[in-house]
C-alpha positions, 0 to 999 in steps of 0.5 A: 656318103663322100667325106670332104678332103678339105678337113682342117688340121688340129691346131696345135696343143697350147700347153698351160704354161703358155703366157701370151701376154708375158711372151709378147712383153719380152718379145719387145723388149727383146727387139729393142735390146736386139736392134741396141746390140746390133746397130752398136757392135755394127759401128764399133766393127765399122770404126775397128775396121776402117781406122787402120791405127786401131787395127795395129792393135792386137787388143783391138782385134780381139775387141772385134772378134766380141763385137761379130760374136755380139753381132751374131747373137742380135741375128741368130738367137733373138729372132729365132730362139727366143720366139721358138723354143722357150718351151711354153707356147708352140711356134712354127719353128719350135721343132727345129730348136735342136738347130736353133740351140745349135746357133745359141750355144755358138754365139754365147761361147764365141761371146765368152771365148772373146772376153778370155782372149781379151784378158790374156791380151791385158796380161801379158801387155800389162803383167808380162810387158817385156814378154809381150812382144814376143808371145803376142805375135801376129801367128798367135793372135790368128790361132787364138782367134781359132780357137776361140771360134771353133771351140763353140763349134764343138760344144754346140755339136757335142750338146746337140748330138746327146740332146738327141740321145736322150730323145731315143734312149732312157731318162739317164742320158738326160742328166748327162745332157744337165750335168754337161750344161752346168759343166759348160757354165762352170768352167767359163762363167765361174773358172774363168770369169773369176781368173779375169776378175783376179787379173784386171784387178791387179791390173788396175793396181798395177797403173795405179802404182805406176800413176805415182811420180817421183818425189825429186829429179831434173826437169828431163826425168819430169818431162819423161815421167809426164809423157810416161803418165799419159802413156799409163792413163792411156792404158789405164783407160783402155784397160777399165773398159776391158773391166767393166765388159768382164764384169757386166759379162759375170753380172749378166750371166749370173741369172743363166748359171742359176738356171742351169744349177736349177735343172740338175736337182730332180725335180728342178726348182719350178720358179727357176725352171720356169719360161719367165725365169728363163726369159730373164735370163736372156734378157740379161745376156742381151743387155750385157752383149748390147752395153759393150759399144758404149763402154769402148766409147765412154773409155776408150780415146782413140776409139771415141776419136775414130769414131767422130772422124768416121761420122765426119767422114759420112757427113761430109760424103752427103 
């Protein structure tokens, strides 16, 4: 007897978790948030880069750096870590997740890294203004945006290397794999984030104290103190869009720090280790990387500026 050689391969495994219906419904959503965050920043990075004026501002700049890193997470993990490694329903790709978590884990520290280095901007240009000139030098601006980009770099390898080890050798290297994450969200999101907070917050008492004007004086000090005011609500404005960035940062990122707590408990919560959970979780990131373009242009003047005179531009170009 001959056997035929066209034997079809076993389909693959679905494993009970495996919720079609649920994956489809955050899949879209995913897609429309993912199409939001990439069209936004995409502008936003057009505006930076074609108005010359916004470029002299180092603030600005770190502004660009967070709308590529945006930008990055809408390319690189909507479309391909959300659809393969959520770990409930088998795709084409899942067995490459160690790489696919790679460009995760680059993205969502280059988003984190950016915010920090916005803060420090604020800072120094609003805490620390007679400093701010020399310490924020354009060699500076260069090595911060170093650091915030090759930072993730490291992490991403660091993780992936011992997400590895655990695969080969015994079930203890997976708690440090756990505790490494929970590290990660530790010093970014709870560290750091509650440092910005500390520091817009006294920021914004700080222009608040400077919108007071003087009880007497000639019409000079009062002409100087109107443009002075208008220098500060400029500023201002400037600044609360850098608060509301930070805070809807620590607001978006509070589902995935629960999560990550979650997996370091043995054996984890299975409501918060669930793929429904964990498909929250991102999706609260995307909203939050997808909001930042219209915080810029609901506070910022010279940016909403730039940006009708760049559509000015493109309709009259038609």
């Amino acid at each position: 007897m001959t056997t035929s050689n066209n034997v079809s391969s076993p389909p693959a495994i679905v494993p009970p978790s495996c919720n079609r219906t649920q994956e489809l419904i955050f899949l879209v959503a995913y897609v429309v948030i993912g199409a939001v965050m990439l069209i936004g920043n995409a502008f936003v990075s057009l505006v930076f880069i074609l108005t010359s004026k916004l470029r002299r501002n180092y603030m600005n700049i770190f502004l660009l750096s967070l709308s590529i890193s945006d930008m990055l997470m809408a390319l690189l993990v909507i479309p391909f870590y959300t659809v393969h490694c959520f770990g409930d329903c088998p795709h084409s790709l899942t067995h490459f997740c160690w790489l696919l978590r790679k460009a995760r884990d680059f993205a969502l520290g280059a988003t984190t890294l950016n915010i920090c280095a916005i803060t420090y901007d604020r800072y120094l240009a609003i805490l620390r203004p007679l400093k701010y000139n020399a310490k924020m030098t354009k060699f500076r601006v260069i090595l911060i945006l170093a650091v915030v980009w090759m930072i993730p770099v490291v992490v991403a390898a660091t993780r992936n290397a011992w997400y590895h080890s655990t695969e080969e050798e015994n079930k203890r290297h997976l708690t440090v794999v756990k505790l490494f994450d929970v590290a990660i969200i530790i010093t970014p999101v709870i560290i750091f984030q509650v440092a910005i907070l500390v520091v817009h917050i006294k920021i914004i008492r700080i222009l608040g104290h400077r919108k007071a004007g003087p009880r007497s004086g000639s019409r000079s000090s009062s002409n100087n103190f109107s443009e002075s005011s208008v220098d500060v609500l400029r500023l201002r404005k400037g600044t609360t869009s850098c608060v509301f960035v930070v805070l809807s940062f620590v607001a978006c990122w509070l589902p995935k720090t629960v999560h990550n707590f979650s997996h370091v408990v043995d054996p984890p919560d299975p409501v918060l280790s669930s793929p429904l959970f964990f498909r929250i979780c991102f999706l609260f990131l995307f909203i939050q990387s997808s909001l930042n373009p219209f915080i810029y242009t609901l506070y910022r003047s010279r940016f909403r500026k730039a940006s009708r005179a760049l559509l000015l531009r493109c309709c009259r170009s038609r």
